[in-house]
C-alpha distance (Angstrom), angle and dihedral (degrees) to the residues before:
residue distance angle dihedral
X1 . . .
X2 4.13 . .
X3 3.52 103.0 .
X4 3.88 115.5 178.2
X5 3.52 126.6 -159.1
X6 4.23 116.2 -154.4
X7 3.78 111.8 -153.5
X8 3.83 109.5 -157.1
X9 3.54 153.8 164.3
X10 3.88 110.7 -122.8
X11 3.70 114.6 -164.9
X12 4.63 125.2 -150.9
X13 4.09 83.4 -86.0
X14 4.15 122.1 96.2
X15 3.74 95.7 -171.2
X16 4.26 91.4 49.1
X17 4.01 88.7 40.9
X18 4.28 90.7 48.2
X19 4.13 88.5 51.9
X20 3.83 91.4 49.3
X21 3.80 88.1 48.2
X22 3.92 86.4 54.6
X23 3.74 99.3 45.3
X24 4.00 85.8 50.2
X25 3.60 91.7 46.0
X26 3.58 91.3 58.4
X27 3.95 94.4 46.1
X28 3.45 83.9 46.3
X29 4.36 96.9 53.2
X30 3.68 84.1 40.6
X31 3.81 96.1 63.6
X32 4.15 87.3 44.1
X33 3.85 105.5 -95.2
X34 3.93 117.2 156.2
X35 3.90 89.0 -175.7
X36 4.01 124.1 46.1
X37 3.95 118.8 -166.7
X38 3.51 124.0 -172.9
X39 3.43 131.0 -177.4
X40 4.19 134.2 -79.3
X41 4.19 108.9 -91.8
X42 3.85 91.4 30.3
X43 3.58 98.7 136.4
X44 4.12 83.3 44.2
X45 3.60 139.6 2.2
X46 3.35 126.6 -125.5
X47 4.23 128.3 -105.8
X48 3.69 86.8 61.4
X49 3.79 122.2 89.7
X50 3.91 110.7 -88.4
X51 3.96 105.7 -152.4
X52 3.30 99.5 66.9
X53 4.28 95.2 62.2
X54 3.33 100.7 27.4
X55 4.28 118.9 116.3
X56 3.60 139.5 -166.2
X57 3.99 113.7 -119.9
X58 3.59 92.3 -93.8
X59 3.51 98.0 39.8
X60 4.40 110.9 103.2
X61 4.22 105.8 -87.6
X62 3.77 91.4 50.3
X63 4.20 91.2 44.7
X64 4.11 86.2 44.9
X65 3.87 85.7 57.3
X66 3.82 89.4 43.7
X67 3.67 84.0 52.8
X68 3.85 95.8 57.4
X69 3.59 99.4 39.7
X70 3.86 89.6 52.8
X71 4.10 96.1 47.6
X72 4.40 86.3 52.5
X73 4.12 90.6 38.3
X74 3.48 85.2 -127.7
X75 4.16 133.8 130.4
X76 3.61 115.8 -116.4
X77 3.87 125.9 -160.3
X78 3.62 111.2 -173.2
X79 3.94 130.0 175.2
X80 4.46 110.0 -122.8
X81 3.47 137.7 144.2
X82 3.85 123.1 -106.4
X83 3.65 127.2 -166.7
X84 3.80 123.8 -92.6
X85 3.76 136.6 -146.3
X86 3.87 91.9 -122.3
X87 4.20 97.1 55.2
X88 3.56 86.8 -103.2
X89 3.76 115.6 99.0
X90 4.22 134.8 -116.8
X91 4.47 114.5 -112.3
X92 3.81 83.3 -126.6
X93 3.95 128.5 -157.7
X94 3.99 101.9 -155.4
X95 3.94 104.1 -156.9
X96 4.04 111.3 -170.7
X97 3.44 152.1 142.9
X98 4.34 117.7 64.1
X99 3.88 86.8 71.3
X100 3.71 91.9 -61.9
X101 3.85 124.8 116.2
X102 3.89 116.7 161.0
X103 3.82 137.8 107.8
X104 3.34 144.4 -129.5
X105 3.74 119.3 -135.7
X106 4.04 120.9 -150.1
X107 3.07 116.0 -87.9
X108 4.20 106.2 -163.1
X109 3.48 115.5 25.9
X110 3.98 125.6 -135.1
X111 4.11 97.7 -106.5
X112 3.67 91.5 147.0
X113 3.65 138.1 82.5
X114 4.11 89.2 42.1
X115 4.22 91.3 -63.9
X116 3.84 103.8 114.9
X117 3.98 93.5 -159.8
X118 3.66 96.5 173.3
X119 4.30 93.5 63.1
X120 3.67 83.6 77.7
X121 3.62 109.5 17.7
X122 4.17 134.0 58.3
X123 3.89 122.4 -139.8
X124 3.42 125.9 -117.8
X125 3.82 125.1 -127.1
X126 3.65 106.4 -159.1
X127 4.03 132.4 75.3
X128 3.87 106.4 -144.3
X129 3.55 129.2 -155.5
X130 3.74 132.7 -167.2
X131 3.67 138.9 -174.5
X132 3.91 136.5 -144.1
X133 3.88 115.8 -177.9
X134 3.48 98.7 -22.5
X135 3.87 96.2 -39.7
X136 3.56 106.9 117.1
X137 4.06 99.4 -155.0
X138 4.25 126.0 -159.4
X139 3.83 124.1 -145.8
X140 3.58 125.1 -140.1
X141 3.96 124.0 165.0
X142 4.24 121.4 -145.2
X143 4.36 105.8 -78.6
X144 4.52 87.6 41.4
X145 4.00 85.9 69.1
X146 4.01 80.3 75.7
X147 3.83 95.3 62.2
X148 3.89 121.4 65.2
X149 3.76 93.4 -172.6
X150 4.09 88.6 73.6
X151 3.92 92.9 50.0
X152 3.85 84.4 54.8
X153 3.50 99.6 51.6
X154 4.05 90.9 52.7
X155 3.13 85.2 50.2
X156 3.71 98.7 53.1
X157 3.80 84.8 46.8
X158 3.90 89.8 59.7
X159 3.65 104.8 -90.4
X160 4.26 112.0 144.2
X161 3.65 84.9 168.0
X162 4.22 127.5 46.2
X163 3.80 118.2 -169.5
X164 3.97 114.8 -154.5
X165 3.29 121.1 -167.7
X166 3.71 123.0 -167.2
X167 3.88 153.8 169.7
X168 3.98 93.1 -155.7
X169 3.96 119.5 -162.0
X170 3.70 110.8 -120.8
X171 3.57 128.1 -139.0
X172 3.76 146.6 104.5
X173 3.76 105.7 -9.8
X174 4.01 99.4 -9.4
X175 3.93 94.5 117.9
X176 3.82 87.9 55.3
X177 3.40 95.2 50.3
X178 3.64 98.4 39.5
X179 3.97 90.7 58.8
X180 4.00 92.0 44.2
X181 3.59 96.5 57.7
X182 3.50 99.6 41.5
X183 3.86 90.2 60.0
X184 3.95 85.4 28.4
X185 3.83 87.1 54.8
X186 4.62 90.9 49.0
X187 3.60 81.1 52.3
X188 3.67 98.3 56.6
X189 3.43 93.1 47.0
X190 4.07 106.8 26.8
X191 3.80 90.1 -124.5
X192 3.12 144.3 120.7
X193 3.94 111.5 -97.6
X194 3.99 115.8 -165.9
X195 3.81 107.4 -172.0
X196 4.35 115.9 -166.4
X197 3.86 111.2 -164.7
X198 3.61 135.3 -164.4
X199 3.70 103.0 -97.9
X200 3.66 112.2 -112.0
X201 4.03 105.0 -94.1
X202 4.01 119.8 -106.7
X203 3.92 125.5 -88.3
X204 3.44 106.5 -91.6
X205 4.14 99.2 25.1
X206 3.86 138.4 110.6
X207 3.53 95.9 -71.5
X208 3.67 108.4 15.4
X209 3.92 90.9 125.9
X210 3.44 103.4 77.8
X211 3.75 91.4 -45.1
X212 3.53 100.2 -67.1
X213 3.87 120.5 82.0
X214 3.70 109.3 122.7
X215 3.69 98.7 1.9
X216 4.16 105.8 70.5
X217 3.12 107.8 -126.3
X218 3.60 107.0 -24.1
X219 3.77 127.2 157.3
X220 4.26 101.3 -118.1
X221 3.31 105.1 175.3
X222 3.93 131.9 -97.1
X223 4.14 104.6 -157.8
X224 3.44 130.4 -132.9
X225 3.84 99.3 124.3
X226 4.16 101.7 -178.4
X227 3.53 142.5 -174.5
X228 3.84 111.2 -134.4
X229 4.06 118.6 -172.6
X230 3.79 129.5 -115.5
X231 4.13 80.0 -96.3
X232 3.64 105.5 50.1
X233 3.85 97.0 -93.1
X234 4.10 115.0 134.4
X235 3.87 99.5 -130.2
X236 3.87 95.9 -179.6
X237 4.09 133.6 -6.5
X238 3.73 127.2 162.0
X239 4.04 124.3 -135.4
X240 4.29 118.1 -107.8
X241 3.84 98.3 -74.2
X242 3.89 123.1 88.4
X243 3.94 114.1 -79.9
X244 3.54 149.4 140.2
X245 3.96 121.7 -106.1
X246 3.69 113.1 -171.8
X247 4.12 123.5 -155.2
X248 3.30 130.6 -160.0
X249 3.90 106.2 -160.5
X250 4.08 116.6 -160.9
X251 3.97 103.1 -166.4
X252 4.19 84.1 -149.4
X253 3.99 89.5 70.7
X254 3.94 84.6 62.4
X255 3.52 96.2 49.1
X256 3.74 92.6 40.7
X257 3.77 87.8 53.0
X258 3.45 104.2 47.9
X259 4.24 90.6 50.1
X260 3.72 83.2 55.7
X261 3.80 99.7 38.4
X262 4.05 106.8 27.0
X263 3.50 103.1 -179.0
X264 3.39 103.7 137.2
X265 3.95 87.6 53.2
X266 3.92 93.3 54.7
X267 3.68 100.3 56.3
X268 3.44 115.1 141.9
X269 3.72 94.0 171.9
């Protein structure tokens, strides 16, 4: 399984966001992929206000990205915002494409770091898994990376392989920790973890100052999507600028791993 993992700059506009998610599709299906991730706040950045884009899964950006994924036979997991029952609006994984269309709605929200996530935005409740010949995948969404107990329960629900998608907050230290939980995170779970960022913005944009400049405190993006192995290793990973990082995932590497490593067998907790 070629899964392919497009690290981009959105912008504040759906319609400009949904044709850079077909162009990079395309690159994508022309270099093999079956499964195309992009990042968290694809079909909108953040540091502008939410309600006013956001869609349910029927609604027209999700069924344009339904569109694209079905004329390349491909799966597409893409980061939007969906409306909640509250007024404020769900951080919303869109899976589709393969005769799947659902979403997965995130589940800890980025309070931390001076970002208050939640004023705007509703948790989810549920982990959701997904599968794609015989690869049962987990979702995870940017601020979930922190908390090993999620990874677990995907991968109690099948998943040897848990996409994260993300629009991670830069400043002092955040790279660091970004890479050591993602292969942190394939530790805890002996699976492979495949983390798309937000690219890091361009010199001289909203944002290219840590992320920040004309959008409060809002986490940008800083790249450095990765691949990290059932064991920890980091396979593949791309530097802050847009890019495409391709995976090839062999399901035996899991199984392998979790003979050697049985962690999730020796729970006592």
């Amino acid at each position: 399984m070629r899964v392919a993992l497009c690290q981009i700059n959105s912008s504040a506009d759906p319609a400009a966001n949904l044709d850079l998610v077909r162009a990079e599709t395309a690159r994508a299906v022309e270099r093999g992929a079956g499964v195309v991730v992009f990042p968290e706040a694809t079909m909108c950045r953040f540091g502008v206000p939410l309600g006013p884009v956001a869609e349910p899964l029927d609604g027209p950006w999700a069924a344009a990205v339904r569109g694209i994924a079905d004329e390349h036979g491909v799966v597409v997991v893409v980061g939007m915002f969906t409306p909640a029952a509250d007024g404020r609006v769900a951080n919303t994984l869109l899976v589709t494409g393969g005769g799947h269309h659902a979403g997965y709605d995130k589940i800890h929200l980025f309070d931390a770091f001076g970002f208050a996530e939640s004023r705007t935005v509703a948790p989810g409740a549920q982990p959701v898994v997904f599968a794609v010949d015989g690869l049962v995948f987990g979702l995870a969404t940017c601020y979930d990376v922190r908390f090993p107990e999620l990874f677990r329960a995907l991968a109690d629900r099948g998943a040897t392989a848990v996409l994260v998608c993300a629009s991670w907050g830069a400043g002092p230290g955040k790279r660091e920790q970004w890479e050591l939980l993602v292969r942190a995170r394939a530790l805890d779970c002996t699976s492979w973890v495949l983390a798309c960022g937000q690219a890091e913005p361009p010199a001289g944009s909203a944002g290219a100052d840590g992320g920040n400049a004309g959008q409060g405190d809002a986490p940008t993006g800083i790249g450095f999507s990765a691949v990290a192995s059932p064991l920890g290793s980091v396979v593949e990973q791309l530097a802050g600028e847009p890019g495409l990082l391709l995976a090839d995932l062999d399901p035996g590497t899991v199984e392998q791993a979790r003979r050697a490593l049985p962690v999730l067998a020796n729970r006592r907790l």
